[in-house]
C-alpha positions as CSV (number, residue, x, y, z in Angstrom):
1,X,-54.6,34.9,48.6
2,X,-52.2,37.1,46.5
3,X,-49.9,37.1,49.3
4,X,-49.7,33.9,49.8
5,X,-49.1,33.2,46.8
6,X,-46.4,35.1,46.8
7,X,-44.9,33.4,50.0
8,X,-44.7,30.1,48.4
9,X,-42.9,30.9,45.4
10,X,-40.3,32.9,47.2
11,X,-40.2,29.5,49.6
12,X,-40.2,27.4,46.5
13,X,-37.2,29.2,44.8
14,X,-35.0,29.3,48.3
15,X,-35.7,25.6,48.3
16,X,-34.1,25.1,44.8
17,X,-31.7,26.7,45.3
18,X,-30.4,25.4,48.3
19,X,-30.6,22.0,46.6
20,X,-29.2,22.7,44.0
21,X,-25.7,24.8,46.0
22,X,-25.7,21.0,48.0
23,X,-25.6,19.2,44.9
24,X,-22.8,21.0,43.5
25,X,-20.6,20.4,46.8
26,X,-21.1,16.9,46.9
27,X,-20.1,16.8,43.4
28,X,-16.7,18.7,44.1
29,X,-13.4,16.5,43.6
30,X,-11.4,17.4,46.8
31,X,-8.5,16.8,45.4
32,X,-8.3,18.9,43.0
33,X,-11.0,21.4,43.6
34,X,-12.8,20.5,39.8
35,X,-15.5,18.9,38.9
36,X,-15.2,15.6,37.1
37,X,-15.6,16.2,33.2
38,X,-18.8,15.0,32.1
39,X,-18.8,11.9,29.8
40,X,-18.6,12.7,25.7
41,X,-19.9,10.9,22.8
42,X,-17.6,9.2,20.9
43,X,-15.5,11.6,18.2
44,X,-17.0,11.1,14.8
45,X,-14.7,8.8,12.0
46,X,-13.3,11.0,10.1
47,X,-14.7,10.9,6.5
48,X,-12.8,8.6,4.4
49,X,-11.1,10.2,1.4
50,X,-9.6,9.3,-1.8
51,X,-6.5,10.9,-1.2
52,X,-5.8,10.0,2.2
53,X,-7.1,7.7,5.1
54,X,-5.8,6.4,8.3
55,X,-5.6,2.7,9.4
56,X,-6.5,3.3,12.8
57,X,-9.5,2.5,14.0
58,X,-9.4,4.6,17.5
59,X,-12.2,7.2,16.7
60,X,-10.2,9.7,19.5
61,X,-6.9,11.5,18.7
62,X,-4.0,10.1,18.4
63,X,-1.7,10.6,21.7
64,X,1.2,12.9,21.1
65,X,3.5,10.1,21.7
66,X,2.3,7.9,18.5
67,X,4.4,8.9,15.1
68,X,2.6,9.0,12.0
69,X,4.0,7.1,9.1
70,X,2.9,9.0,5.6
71,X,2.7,5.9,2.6
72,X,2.8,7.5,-0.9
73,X,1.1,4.8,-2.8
74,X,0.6,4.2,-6.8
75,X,-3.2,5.0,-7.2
76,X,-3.2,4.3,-10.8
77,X,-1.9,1.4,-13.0
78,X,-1.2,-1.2,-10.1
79,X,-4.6,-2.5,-8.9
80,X,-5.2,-5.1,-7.2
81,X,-1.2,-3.9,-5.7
82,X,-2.3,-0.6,-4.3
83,X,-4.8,1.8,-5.8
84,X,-8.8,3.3,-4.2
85,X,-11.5,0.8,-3.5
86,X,-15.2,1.4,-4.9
87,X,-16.1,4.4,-2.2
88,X,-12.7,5.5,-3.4
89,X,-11.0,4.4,-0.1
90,X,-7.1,3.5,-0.2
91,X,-6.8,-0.2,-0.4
92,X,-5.4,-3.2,-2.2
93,X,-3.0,-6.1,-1.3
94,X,-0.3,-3.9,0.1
95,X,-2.5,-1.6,2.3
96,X,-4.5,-4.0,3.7
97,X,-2.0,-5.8,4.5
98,X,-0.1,-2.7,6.0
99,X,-3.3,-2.1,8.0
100,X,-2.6,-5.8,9.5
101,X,1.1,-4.5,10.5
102,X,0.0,-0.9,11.5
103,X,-2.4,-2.7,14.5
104,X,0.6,-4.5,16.4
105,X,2.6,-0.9,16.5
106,X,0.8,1.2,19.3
107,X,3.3,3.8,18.8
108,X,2.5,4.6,15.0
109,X,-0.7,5.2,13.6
110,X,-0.2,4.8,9.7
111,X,-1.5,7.1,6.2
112,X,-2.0,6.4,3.1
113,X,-2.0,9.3,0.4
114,X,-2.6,8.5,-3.2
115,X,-0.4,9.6,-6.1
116,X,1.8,8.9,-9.3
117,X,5.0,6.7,-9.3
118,X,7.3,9.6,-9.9
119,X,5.8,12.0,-7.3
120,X,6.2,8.9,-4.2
121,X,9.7,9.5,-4.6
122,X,9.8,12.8,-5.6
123,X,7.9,13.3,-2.4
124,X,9.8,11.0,-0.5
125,X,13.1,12.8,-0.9
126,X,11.3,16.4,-0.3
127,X,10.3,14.9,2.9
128,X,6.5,14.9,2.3
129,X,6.4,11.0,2.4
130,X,7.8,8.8,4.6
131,X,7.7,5.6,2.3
132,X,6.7,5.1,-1.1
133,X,4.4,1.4,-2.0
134,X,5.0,1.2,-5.8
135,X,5.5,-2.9,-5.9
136,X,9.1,-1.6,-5.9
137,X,11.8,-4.9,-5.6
138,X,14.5,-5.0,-3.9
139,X,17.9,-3.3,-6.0
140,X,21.1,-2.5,-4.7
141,X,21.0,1.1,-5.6
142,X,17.2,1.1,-3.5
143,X,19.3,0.0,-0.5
144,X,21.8,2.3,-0.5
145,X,19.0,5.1,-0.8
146,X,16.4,3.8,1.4
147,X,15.6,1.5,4.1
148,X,14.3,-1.9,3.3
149,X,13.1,-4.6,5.8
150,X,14.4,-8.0,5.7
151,X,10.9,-9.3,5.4
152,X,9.0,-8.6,2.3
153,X,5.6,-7.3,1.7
154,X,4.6,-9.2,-1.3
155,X,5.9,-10.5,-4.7
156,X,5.4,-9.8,-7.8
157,X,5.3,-12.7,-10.2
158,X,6.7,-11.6,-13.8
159,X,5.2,-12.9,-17.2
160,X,7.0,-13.0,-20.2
161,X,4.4,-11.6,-23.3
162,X,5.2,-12.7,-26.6
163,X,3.2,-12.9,-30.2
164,X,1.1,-15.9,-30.5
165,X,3.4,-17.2,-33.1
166,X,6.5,-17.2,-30.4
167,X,4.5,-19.2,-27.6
168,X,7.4,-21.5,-28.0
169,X,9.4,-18.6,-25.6
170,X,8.3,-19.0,-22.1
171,X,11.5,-17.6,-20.0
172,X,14.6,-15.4,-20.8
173,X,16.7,-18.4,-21.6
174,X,14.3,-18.8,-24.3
175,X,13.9,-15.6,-25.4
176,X,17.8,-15.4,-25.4
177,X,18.4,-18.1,-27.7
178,X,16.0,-16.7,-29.8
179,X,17.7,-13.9,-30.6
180,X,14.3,-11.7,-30.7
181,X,14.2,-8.3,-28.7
182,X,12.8,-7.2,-25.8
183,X,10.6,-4.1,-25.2
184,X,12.7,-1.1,-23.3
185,X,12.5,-1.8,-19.2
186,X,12.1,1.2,-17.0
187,X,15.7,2.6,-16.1
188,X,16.8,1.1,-12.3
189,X,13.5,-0.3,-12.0
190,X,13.4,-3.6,-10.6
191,X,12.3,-5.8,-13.6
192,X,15.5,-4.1,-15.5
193,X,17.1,-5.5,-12.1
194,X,15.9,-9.0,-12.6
195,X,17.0,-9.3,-16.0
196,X,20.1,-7.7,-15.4
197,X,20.7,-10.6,-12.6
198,X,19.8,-13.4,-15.0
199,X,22.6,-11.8,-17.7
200,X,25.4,-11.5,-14.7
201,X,24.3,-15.5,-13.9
202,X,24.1,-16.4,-18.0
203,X,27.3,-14.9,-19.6
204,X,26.3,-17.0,-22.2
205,X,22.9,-16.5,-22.5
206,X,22.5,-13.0,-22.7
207,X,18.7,-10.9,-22.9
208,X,20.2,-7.2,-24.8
209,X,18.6,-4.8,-22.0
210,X,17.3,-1.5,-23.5
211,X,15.9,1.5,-21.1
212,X,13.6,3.9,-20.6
213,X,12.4,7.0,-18.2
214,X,8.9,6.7,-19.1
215,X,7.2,5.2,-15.7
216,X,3.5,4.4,-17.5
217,X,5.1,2.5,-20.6
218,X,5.0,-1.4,-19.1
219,X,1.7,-1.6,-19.8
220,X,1.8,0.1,-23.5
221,X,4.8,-2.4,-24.2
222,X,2.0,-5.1,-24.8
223,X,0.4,-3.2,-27.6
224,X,3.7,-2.6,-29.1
225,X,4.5,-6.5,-28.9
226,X,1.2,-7.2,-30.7
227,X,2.1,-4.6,-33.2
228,X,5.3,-5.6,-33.8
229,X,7.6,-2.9,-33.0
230,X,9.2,-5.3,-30.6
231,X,9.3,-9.0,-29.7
232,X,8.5,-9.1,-26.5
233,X,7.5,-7.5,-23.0
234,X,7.9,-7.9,-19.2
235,X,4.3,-8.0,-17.1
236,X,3.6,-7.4,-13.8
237,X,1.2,-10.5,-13.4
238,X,-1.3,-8.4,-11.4
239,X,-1.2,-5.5,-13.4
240,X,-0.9,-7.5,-16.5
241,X,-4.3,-9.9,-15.3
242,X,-6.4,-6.6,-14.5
243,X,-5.4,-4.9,-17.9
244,X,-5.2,-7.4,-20.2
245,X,-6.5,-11.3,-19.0
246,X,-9.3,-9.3,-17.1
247,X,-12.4,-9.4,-19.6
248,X,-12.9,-6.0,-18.5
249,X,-9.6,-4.7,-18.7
250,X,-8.1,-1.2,-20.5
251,X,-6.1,-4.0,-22.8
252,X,-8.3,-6.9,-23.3
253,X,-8.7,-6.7,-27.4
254,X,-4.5,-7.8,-27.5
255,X,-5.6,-11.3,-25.2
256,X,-6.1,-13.5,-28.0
257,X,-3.3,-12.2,-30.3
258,X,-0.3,-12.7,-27.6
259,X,0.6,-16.2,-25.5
260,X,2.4,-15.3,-22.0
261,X,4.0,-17.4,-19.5
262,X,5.2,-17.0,-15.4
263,X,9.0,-17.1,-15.5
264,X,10.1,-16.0,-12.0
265,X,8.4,-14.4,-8.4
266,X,10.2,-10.9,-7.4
267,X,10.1,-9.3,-3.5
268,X,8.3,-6.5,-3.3
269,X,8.7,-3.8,-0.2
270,X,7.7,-0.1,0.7
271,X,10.8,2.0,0.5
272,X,11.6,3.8,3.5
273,X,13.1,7.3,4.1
274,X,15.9,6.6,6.5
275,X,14.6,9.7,8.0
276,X,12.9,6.6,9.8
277,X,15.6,5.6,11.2
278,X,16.7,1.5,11.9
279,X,14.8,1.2,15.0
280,X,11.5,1.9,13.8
281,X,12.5,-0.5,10.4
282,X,13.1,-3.2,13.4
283,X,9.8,-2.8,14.9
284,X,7.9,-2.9,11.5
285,X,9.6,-5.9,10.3
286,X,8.9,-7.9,13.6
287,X,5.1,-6.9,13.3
288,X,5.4,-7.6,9.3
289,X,6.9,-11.0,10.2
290,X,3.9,-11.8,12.6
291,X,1.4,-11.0,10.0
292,X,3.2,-13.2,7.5
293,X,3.4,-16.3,9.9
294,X,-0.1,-15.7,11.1
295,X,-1.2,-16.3,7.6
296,X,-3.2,-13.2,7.2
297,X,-1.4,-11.5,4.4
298,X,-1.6,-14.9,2.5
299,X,-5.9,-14.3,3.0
300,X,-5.4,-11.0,2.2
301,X,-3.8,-12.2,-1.2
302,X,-6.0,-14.7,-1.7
303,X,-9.0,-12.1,-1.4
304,X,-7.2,-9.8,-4.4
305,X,-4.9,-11.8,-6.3
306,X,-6.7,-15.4,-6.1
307,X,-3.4,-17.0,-5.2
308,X,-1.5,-16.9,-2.2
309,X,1.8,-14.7,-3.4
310,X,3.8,-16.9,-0.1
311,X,3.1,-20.0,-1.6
312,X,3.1,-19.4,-5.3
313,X,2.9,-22.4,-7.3
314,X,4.1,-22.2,-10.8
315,X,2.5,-23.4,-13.5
């Protein structure tokens, strides 16, 4: 009985394996002589950080052919502009918007990397960023240093913040006439820009410009309106809305001491390192223009500003 036992396991096993050598011969690709790769789960999405995320939303990675386009964007002081969701994700007007673009260019993938105004540019110049997103308008000096697509991004609109007993000044004509001064204006930034333009289009109507280097002090300028150190100060109205309007906001106490008016809409666009290079500003502008006419970035500004920024009406 042993014996036969024996027999038909040694029977068995030749049995398997014989199947089992078929099998793999019948599986062979004769073309190449390899097997066929077996199929693979789906790569795991990355983990989404504060500091940095993709806008891609291929889970594999990215073919060697596709350039990645590092944004170095303001993740303090200019929410609902640019700055990190509640899971601390990189988003706000400009990114999402940027995410829109960043679909219709299969040969790009886009990243987003938090940080301060200074360092974008710092960066930018060291060649650790390829564009910096700081709500930056359009100068002259910008576009002899960077590239800048003929379409823009967003806008900004500008308020004009005085004391409540000056509610009478709603505009730099106004505040001109007035003779009252204005708070210092960051240094080649582009409110000091827009100004500047109004006084080379009103010789006689001039707004005295002072300067300064500090890039946090716009918003600090309202406390020093309401205290009295100067007259008046130039918001960014998003900024200025989230800060101060915002019931919540860092600034909120000064609301009912100041009055504040819209007075003009600037551009805003991402400053490019021409690193870049004008064919890739080409395709990003054709793709920006798409997303622009479609009407998404007008939801999209709808969804964090509560106006559409491409059809801004003034009040």
């Amino acid at each position: 009985m042993k014996n036969n036992t024996i027999k038909k396991t040694i029977s068995l096993a030749l049995a398997i394996a014989a199947a089992v050598s078929l099998t793999a011969c019948g599986s062979t690709d004769k073309g190449s002589g390899a097997a066929p790769a077996a199929a693979q789960p789906a790569a795991a999405q990355p983990a989404a950080s504060s500091q940095a995320s993709t806008s891609s939303d291929d889970q594999t990675a990215a073919p060697a052919d596709v350039k990645k386009i590092v944004f170095a964007y303001r993740n303090t002081g200019n929410w609902p502009v640019t700055g990190e969701d509640e899971n601390g994700n990189p988003s706000g007007y400009d990114i999402e918007v940027l995410r829109e673009v960043d679909a219709l260019l299969p040969g790009y993938e886009f990243e987003y990397v938090g940080t301060s105004y200074d360092d974008a540019y710092v960066g930018l110049e060291a060649g650790n960023y390829d564009a910096a997103l700081t709500n930056a308008f359009w100068t002259e000096a910008r576009a002899e240093k960077y590239l800048i697509s003929e379409q823009n991004l967003g806008a900004s609109v500008l308020t004009l913040v005085v004391r409540k007993e000056n509610a009478d000044i709603k505009n730099l004509t106004d505040l001109s006439k007035s003779g009252l001064e204005l708070a210092p204006l960051l240094a080649g930034n582009g409110m000091y820009y827009v100004v500047k333009t109004y006084n080379d289009q009103n010789p006689d109507a001039q707004v005295e410009i002072k300067t300064t280097d500090d890039s946090t002090y716009v918003a600090g300028s309202v406390e020093e309106t309401v205290a009295g150190k100067y007259d008046a100060s130039i918001q960014v109205k998003p900024s200025f809305d989230a800060s101060v309007v915002s019931e919540d906001g860092d600034l909120h106490q000064f609301l009912d001491q100041i009055s504040y008016s819209e007075f003009t809409l600037a551009k805003t666009y991402p400053m490019f390192s021409k690193r870049l290079g004008e064919d890739f500003l080409k395709e990003y502008n054709g793709a920006l223009v798409q997303v622009v006419n479609s009407g998404k970035a007008s939801e999209i500004s709808q969804k964090f500003f509560n106006y559409d920024i491409f059809n801004y009406d003034f009040q």
